[in-house]
N, CA, C, O and CB atoms as a CASP TS submission, in Angstrom:
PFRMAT TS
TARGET T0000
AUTHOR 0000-0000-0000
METHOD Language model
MODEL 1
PARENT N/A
ATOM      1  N   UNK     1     101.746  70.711 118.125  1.00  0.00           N
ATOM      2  CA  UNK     1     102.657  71.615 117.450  1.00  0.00           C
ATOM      3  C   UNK     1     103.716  72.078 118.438  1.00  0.00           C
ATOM      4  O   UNK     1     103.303  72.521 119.509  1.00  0.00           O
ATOM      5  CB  UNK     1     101.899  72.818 116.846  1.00  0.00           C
ATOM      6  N   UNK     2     104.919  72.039 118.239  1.00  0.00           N
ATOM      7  CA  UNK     2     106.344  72.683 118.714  1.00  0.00           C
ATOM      8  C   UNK     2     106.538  73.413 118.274  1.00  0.00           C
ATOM      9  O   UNK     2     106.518  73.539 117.050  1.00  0.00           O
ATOM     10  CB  UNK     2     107.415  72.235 118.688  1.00  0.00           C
ATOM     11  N   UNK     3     106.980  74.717 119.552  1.00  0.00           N
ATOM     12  CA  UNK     3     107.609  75.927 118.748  1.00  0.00           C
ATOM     13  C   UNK     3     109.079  75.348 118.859  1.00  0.00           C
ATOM     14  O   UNK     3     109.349  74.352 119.531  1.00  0.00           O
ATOM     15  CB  UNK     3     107.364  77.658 119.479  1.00  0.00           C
ATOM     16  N   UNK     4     110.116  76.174 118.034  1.00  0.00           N
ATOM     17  CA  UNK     4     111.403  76.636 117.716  1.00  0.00           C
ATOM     18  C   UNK     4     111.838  76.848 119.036  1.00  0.00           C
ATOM     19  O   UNK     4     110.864  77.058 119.760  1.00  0.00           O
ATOM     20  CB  UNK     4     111.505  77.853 116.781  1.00  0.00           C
ATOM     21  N   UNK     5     113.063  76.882 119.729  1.00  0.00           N
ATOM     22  CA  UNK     5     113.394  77.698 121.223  1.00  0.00           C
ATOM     23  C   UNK     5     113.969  78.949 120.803  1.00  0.00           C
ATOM     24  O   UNK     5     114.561  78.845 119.728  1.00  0.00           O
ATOM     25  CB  UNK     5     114.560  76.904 122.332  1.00  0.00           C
ATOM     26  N   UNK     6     113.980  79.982 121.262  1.00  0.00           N
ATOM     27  CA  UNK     6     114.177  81.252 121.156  1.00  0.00           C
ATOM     28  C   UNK     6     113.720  81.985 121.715  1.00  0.00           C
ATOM     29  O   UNK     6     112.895  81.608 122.548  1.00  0.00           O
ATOM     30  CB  UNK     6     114.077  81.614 120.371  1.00  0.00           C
ATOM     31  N   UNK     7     114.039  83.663 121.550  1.00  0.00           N
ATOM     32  CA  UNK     7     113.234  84.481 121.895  1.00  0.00           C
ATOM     33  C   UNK     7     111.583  84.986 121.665  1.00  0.00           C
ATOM     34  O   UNK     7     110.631  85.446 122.296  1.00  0.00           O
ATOM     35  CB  UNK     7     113.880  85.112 121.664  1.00  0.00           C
ATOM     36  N   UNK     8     111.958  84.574 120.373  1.00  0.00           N
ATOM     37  CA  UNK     8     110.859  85.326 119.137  1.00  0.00           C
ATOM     38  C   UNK     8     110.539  83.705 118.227  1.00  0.00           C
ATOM     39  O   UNK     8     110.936  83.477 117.084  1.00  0.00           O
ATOM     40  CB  UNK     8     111.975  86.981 117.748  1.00  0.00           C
ATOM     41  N   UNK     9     110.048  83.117 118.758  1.00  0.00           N
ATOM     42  CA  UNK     9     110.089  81.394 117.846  1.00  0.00           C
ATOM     43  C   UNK     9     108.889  81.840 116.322  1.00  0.00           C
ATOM     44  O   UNK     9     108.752  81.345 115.203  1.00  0.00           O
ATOM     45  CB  UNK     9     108.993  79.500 119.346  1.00  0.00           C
ATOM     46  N   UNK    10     108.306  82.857 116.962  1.00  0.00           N
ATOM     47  CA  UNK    10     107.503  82.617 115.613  1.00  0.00           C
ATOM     48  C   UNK    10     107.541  83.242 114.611  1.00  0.00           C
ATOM     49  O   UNK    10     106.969  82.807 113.611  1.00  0.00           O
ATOM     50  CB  UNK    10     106.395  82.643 115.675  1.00  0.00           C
ATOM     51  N   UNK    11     108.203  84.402 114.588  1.00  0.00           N
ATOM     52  CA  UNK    11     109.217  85.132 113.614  1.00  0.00           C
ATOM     53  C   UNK    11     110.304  84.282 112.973  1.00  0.00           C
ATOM     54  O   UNK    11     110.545  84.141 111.774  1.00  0.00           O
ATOM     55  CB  UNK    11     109.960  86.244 114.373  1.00  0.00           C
ATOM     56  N   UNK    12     110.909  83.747 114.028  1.00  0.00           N
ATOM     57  CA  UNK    12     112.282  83.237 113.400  1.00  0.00           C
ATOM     58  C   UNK    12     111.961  82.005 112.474  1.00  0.00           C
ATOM     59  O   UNK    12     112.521  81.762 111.405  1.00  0.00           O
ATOM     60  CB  UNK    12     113.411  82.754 114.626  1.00  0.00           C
ATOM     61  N   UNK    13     110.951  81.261 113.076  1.00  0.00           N
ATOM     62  CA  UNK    13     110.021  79.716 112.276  1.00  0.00           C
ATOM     63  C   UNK    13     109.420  80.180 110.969  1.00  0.00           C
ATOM     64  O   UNK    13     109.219  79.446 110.001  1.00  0.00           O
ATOM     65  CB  UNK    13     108.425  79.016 113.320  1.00  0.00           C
ATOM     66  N   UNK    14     109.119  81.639 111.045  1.00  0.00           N
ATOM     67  CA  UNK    14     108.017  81.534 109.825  1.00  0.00           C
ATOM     68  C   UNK    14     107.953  82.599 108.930  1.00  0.00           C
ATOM     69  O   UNK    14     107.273  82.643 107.905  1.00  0.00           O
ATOM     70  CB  UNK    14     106.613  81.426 110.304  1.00  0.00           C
ATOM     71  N   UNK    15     109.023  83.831 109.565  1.00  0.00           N
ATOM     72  CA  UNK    15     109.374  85.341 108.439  1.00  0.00           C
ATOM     73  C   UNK    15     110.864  84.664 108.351  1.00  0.00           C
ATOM     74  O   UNK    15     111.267  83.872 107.499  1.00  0.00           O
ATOM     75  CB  UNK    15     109.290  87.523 109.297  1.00  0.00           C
ATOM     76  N   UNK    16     111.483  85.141 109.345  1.00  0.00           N
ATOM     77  CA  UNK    16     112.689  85.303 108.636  1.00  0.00           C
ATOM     78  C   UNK    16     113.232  84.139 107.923  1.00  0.00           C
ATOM     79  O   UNK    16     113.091  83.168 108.667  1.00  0.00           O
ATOM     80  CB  UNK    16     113.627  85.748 109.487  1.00  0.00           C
ATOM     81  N   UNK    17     113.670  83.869 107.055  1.00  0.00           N
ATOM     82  CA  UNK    17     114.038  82.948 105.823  1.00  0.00           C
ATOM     83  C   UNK    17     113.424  82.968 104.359  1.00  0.00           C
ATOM     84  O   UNK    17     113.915  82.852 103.236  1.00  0.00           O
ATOM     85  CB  UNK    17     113.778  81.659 106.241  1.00  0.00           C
ATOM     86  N   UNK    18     111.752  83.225 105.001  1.00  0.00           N
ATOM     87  CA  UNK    18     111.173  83.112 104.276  1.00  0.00           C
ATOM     88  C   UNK    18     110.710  84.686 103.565  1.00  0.00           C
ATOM     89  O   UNK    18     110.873  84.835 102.354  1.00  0.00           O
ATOM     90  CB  UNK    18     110.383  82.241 104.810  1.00  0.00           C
ATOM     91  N   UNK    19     110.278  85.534 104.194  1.00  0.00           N
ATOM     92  CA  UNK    19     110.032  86.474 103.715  1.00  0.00           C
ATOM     93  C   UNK    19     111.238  87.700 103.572  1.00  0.00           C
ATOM     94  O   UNK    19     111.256  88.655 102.794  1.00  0.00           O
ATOM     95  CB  UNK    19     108.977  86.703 104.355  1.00  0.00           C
ATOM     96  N   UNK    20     112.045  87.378 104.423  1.00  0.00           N
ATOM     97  CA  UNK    20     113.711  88.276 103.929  1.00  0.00           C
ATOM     98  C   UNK    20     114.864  87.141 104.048  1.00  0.00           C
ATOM     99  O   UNK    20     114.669  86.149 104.751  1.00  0.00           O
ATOM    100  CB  UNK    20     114.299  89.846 105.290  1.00  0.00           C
ATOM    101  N   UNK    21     115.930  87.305 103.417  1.00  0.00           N
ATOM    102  CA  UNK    21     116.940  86.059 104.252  1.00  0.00           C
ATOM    103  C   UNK    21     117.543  86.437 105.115  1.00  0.00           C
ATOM    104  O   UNK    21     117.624  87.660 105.229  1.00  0.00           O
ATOM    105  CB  UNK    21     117.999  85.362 103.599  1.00  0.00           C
ATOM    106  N   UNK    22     118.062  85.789 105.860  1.00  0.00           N
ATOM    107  CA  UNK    22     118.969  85.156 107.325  1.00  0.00           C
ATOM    108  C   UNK    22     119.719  86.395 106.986  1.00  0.00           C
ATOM    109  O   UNK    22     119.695  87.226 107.893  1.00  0.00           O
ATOM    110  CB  UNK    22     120.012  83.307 107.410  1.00  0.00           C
ATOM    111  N   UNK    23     120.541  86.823 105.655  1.00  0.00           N
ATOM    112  CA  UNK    23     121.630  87.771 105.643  1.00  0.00           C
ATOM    113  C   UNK    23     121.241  88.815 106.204  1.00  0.00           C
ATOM    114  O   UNK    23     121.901  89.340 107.100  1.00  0.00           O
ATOM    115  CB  UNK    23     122.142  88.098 104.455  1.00  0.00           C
ATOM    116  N   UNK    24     119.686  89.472 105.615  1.00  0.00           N
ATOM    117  CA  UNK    24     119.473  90.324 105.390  1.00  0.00           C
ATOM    118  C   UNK    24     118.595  91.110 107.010  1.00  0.00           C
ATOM    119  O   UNK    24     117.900  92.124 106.942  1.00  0.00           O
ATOM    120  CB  UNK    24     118.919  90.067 104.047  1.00  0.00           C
ATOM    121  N   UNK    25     118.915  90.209 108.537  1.00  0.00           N
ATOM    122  CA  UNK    25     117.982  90.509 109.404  1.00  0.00           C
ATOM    123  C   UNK    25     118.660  91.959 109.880  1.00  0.00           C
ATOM    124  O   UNK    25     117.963  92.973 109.893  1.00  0.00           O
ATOM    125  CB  UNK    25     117.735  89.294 110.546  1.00  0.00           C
ATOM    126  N   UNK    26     119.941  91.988 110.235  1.00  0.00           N
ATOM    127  CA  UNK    26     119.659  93.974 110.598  1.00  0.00           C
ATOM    128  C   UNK    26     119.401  94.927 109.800  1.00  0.00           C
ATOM    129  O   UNK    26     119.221  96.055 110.258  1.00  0.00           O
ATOM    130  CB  UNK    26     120.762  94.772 111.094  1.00  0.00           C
ATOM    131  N   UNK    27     119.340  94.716 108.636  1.00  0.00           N
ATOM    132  CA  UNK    27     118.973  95.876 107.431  1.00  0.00           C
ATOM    133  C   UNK    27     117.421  95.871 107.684  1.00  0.00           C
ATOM    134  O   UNK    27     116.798  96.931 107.629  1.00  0.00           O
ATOM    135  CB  UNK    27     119.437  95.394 105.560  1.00  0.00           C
ATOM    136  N   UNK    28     116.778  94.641 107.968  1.00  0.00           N
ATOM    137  CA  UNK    28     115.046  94.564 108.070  1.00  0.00           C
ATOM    138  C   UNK    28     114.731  95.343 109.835  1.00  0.00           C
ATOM    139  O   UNK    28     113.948  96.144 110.347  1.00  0.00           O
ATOM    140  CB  UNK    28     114.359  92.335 107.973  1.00  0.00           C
ATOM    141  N   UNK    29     115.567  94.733 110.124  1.00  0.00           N
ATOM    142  CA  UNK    29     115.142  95.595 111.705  1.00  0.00           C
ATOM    143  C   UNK    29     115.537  96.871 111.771  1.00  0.00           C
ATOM    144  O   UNK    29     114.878  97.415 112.658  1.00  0.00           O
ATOM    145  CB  UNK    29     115.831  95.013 113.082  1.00  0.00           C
ATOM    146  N   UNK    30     116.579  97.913 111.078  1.00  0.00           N
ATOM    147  CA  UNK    30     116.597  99.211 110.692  1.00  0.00           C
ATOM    148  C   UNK    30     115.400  99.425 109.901  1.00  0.00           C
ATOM    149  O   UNK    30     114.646 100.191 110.502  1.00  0.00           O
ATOM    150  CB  UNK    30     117.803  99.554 109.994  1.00  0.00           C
ATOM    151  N   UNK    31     114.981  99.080 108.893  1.00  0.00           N
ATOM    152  CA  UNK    31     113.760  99.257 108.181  1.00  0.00           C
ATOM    153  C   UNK    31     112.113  98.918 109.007  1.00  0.00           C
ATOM    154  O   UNK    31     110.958  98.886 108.581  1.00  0.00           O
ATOM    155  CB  UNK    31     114.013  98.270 106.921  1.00  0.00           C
ATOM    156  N   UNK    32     112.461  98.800 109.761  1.00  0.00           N
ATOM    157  CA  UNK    32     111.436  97.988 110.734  1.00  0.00           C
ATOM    158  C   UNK    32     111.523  99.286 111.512  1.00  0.00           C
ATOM    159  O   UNK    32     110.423  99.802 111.315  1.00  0.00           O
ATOM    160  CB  UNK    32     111.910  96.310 111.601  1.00  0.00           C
ATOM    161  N   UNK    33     112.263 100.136 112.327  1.00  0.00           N
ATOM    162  CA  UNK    33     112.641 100.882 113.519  1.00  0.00           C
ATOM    163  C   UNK    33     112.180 102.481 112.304  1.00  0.00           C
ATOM    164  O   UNK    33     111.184 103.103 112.674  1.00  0.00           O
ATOM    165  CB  UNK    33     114.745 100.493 114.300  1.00  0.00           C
ATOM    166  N   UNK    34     112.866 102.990 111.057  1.00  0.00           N
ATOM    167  CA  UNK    34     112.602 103.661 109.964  1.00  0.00           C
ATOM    168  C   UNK    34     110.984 103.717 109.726  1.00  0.00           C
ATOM    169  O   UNK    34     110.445 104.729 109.278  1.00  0.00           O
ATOM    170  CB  UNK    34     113.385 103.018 108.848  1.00  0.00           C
ATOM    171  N   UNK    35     110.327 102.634 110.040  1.00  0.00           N
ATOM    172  CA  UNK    35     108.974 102.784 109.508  1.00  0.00           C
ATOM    173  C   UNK    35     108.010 103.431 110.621  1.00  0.00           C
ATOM    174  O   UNK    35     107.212 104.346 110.420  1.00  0.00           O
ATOM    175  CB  UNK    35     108.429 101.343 109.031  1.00  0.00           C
ATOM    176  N   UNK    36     108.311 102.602 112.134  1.00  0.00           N
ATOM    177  CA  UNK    36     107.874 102.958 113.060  1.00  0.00           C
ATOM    178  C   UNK    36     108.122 104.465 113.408  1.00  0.00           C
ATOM    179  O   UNK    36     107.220 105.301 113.443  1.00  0.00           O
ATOM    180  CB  UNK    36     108.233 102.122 113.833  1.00  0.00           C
ATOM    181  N   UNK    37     109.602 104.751 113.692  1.00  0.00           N
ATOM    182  CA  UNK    37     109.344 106.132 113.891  1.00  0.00           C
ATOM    183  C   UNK    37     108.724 107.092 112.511  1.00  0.00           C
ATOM    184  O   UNK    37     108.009 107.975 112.986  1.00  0.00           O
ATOM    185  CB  UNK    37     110.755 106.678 114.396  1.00  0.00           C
ATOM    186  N   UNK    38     108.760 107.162 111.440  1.00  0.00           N
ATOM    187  CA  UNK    38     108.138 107.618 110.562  1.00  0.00           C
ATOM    188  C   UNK    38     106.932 107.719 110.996  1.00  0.00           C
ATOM    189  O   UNK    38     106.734 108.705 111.706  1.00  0.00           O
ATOM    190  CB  UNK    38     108.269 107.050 109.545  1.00  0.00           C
ATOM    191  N   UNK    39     105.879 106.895 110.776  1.00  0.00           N
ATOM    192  CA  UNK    39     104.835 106.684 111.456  1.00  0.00           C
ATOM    193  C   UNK    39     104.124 107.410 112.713  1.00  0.00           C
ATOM    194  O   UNK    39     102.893 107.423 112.708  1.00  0.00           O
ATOM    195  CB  UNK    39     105.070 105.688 111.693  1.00  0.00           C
ATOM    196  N   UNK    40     104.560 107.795 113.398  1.00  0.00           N
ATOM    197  CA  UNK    40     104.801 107.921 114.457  1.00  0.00           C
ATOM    198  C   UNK    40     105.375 109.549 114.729  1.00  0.00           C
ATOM    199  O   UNK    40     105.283 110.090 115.831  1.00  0.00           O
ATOM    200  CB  UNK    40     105.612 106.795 114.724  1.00  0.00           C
ATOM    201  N   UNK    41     105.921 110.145 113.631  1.00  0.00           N
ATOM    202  CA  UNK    41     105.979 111.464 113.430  1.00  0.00           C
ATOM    203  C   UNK    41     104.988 112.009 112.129  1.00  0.00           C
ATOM    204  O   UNK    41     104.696 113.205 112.148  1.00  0.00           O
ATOM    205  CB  UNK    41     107.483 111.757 113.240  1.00  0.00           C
ATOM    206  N   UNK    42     104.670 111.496 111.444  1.00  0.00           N
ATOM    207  CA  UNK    42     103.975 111.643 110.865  1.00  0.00           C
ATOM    208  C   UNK    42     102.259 111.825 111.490  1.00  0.00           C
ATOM    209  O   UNK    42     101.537 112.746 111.108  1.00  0.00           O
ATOM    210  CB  UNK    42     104.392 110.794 110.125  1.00  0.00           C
ATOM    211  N   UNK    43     101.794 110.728 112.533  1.00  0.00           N
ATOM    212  CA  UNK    43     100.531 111.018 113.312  1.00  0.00           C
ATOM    213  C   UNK    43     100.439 112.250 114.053  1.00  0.00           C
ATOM    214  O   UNK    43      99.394 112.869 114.250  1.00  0.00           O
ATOM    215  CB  UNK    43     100.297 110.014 114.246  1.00  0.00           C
ATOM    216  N   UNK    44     101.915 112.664 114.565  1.00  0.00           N
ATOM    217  CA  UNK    44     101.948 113.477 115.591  1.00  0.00           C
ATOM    218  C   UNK    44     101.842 114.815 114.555  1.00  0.00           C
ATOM    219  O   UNK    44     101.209 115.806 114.920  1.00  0.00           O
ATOM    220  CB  UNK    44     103.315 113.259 116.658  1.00  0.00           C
ATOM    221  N   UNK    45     102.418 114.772 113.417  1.00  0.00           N
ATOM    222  CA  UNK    45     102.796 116.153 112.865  1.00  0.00           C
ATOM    223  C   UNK    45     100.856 116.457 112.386  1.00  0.00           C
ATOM    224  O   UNK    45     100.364 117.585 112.414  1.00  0.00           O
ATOM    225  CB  UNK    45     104.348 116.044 111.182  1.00  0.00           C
ATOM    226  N   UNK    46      99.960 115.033 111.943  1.00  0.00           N
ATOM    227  CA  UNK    46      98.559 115.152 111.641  1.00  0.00           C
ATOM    228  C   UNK    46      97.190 115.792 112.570  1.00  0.00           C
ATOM    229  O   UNK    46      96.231 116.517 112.306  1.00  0.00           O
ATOM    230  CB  UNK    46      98.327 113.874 111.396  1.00  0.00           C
ATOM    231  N   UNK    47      97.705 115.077 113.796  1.00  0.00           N
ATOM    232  CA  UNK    47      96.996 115.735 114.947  1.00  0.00           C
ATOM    233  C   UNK    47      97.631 116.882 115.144  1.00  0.00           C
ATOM    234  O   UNK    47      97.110 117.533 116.050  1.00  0.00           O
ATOM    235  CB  UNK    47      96.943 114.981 116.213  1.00  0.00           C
ATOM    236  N   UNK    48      98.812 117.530 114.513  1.00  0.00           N
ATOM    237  CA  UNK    48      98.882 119.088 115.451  1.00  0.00           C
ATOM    238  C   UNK    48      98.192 119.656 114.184  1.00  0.00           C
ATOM    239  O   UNK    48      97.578 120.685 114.464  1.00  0.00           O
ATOM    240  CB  UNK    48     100.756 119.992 116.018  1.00  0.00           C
ATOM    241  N   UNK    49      98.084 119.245 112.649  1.00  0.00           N
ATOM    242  CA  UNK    49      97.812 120.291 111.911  1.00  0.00           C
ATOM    243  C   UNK    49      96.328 120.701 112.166  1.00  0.00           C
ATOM    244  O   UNK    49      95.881 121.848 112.177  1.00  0.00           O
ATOM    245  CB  UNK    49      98.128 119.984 110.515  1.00  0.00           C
ATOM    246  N   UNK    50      95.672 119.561 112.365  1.00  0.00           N
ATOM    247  CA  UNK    50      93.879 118.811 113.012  1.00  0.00           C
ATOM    248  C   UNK    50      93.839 119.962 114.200  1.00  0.00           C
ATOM    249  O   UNK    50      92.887 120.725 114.041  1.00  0.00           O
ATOM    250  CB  UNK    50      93.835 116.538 113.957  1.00  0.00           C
ATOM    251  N   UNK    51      94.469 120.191 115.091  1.00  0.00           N
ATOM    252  CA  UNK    51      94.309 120.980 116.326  1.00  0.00           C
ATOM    253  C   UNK    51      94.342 122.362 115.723  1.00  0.00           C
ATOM    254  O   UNK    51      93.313 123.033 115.642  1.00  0.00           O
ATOM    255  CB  UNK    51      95.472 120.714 117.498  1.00  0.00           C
ATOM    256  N   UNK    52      95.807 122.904 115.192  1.00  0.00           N
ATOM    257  CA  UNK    52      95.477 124.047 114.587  1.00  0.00           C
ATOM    258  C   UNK    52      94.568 124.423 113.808  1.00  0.00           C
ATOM    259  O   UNK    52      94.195 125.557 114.108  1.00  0.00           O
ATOM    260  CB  UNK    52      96.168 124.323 114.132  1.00  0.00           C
ATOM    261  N   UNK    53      93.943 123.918 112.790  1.00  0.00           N
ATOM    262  CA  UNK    53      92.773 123.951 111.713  1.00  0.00           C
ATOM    263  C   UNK    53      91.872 123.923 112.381  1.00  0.00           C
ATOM    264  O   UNK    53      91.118 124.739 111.850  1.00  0.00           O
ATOM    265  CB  UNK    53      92.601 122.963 110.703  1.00  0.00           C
ATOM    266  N   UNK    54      91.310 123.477 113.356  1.00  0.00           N
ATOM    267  CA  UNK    54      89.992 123.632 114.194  1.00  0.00           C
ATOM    268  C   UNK    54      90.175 124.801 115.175  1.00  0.00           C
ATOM    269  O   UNK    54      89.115 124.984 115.773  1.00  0.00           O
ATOM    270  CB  UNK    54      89.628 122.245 115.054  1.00  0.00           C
ATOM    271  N   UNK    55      91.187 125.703 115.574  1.00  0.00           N
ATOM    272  CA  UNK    55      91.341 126.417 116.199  1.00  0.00           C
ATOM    273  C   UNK    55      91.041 127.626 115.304  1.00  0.00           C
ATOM    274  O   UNK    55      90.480 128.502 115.961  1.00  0.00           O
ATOM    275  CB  UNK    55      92.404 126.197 116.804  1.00  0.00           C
ATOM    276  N   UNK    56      91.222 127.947 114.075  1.00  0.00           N
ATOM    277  CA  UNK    56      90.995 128.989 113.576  1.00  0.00           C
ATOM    278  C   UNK    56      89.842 129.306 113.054  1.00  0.00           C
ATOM    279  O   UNK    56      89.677 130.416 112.549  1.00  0.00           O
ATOM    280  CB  UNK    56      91.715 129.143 112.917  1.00  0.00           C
TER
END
């Protein structure tokens, strides 16, 4: 098996086209960056409510 040359060969070989199109790759990588930090404030905002609630 051959990869693709690139950075990212196995993304580019096997999502992008297929699971979003070619047009559509910086709108998916904003939505990609949107999910992560979401995520990611959302854990943080869970563990402080978890800390306070066990404190009282």
């Amino acid at each position: 098996m051959t990869w693709p040359d690139g950075p990212d060969p196995f993304i580019d070989h096997y999502i992008t086209g297929v699971l979003y199109p070619h047009s559509a790759l910086e709108e998916v990588r904003v939505l990609v960056v949107i999910c992560v930090v979401v995520s990611w404030v959302g854990l943080y905002l869970l563990s402080r409510h978890r800390t306070t609630t066990q404190r009282s």
